[in-house]
N, C-alpha and C positions, 0 to 999 in steps of 0.2 A: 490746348491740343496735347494729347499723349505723347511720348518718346518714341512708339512705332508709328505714326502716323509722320510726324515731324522727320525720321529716318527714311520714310517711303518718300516725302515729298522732296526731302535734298539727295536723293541717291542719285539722278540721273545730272542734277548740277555736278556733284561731288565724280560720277563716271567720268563726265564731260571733264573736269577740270583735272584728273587722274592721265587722260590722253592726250593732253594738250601740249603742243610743242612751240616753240617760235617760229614764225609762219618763213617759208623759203622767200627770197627776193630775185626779182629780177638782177641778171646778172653774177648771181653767187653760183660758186662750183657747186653741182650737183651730187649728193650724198652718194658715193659709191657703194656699190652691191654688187654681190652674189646670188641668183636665185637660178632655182633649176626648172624648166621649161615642160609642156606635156609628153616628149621622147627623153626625158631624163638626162638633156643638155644643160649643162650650167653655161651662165653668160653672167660673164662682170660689167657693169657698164662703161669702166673704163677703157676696157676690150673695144671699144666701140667710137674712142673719141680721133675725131676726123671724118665723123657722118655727124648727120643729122639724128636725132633720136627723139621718136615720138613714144611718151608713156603714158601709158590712159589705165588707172585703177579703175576698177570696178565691182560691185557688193558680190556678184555669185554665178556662178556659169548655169546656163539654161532657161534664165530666168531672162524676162517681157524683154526688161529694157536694156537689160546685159547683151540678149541677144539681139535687137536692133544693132547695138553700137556696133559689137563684133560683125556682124554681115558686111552694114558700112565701112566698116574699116576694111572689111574681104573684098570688097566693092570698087573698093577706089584706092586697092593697094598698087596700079599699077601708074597710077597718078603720083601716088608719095613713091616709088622707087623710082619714077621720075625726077623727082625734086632731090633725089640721094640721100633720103629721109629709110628709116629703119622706122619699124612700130613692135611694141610690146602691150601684152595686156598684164595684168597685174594683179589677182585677187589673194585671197586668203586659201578658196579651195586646193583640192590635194592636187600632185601630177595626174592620178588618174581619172579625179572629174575635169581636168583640163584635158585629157585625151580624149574620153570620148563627148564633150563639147566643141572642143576644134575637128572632128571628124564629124560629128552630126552636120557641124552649119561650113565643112570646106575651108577652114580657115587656114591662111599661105603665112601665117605668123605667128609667133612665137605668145604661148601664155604660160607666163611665170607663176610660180609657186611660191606665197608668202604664206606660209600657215601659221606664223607667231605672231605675223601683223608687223616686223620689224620695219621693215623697209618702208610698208602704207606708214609709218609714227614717223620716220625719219625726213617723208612727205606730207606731212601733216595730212593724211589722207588715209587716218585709223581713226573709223569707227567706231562706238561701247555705245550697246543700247541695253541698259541691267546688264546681263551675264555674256551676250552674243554682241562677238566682235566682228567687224567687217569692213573692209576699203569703202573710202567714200568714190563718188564719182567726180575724183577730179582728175587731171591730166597738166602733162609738162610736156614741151618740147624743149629739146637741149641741143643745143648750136655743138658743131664740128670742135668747139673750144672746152665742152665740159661742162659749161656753164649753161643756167637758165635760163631761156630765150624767150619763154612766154608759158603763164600759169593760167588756165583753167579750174575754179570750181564750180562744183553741181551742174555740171551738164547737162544739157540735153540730149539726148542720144540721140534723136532723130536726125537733130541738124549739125553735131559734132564735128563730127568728118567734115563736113565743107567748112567750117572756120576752121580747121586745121588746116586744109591744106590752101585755104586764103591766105591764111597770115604765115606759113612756110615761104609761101612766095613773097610774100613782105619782107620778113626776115632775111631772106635770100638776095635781096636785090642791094639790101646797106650794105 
């Protein structure tokens, strides 16, 4: 086999293992951030400890399955601010495809700006397919303490949202 072929067939192991980080644990304090929202709000997460916080990454605003989850989340936001639960969404696009995505589908929550991918790496939930980066679909919920209360990967978007806010009440009752 040639050096290009052999270079084509290890590029996507070698992307994959270029993004790879140590996976979060249950329990461990949550990577704090700064990321600025679609009204060009910044929000630290640690701003935020003494709630509940639900993070859900996701690959790209306007797209099939991106838009299920967001709906559902629109859907049964008044369920998790029941629970005293906060929600974020999380991708890579800019403020301004997060603006007019959370105005197309009415979204009542906050979708963060990661364009470098930091914060999706720093949740093991960055993407590299060849040259296009992008959050994976996974999700964290982070207990009132900071800490990790419960990991999510490759979701489903369809059914998301209800095991989120099952296992908040789980969560909630220890």
């Amino acid at each position: 086999m040639n050096l290009f072929k052999k270079t084509l067939l290890m590029s996507p192991l070698l992307s994959c293992m270029l993004t790879a980080q140590a996976a979060l644990e249950l329990g461990q304090a949550a990577p704090n951030f700064t990321l600025v929202d679609q009204h060009n709000t910044a929000h630290t997460l640690s701003d935020y400890q003494g709630q509940w916080v639900v993070l859900y990454f996701y690959p790209k605003d306007d797209t099939p399955g991106c838009t299920t989850e967001a709906c559902n989340f629109r859907d049964a936001i008044n369920h998790i601010i029941a629970k005293r639960a906060i929600v974020f969404g999380i991708s890579l696009d800019d403020v301004e495809s997060h603006q007019q995505f959370s105005k197309k589908n009415n979204l009542p929550f906050s979708l963060l700006s990661d364009p470098d991918g930091k914060v999706a790496k720093q949740y093991d939930s960055l993407g590299d397919y060849w040259l296009v980066k992008f959050a994976k679909r996974n999700s964290f919920i982070i207990n009132p303490a900071g800490n990790i209360a419960q990991i999510y990967k490759s979701v489903d978007p369809q059914t998301h949202v209800q095991q989120v806010l099952k296992d908040l009440s789980n969560l909630q009752k220890r």
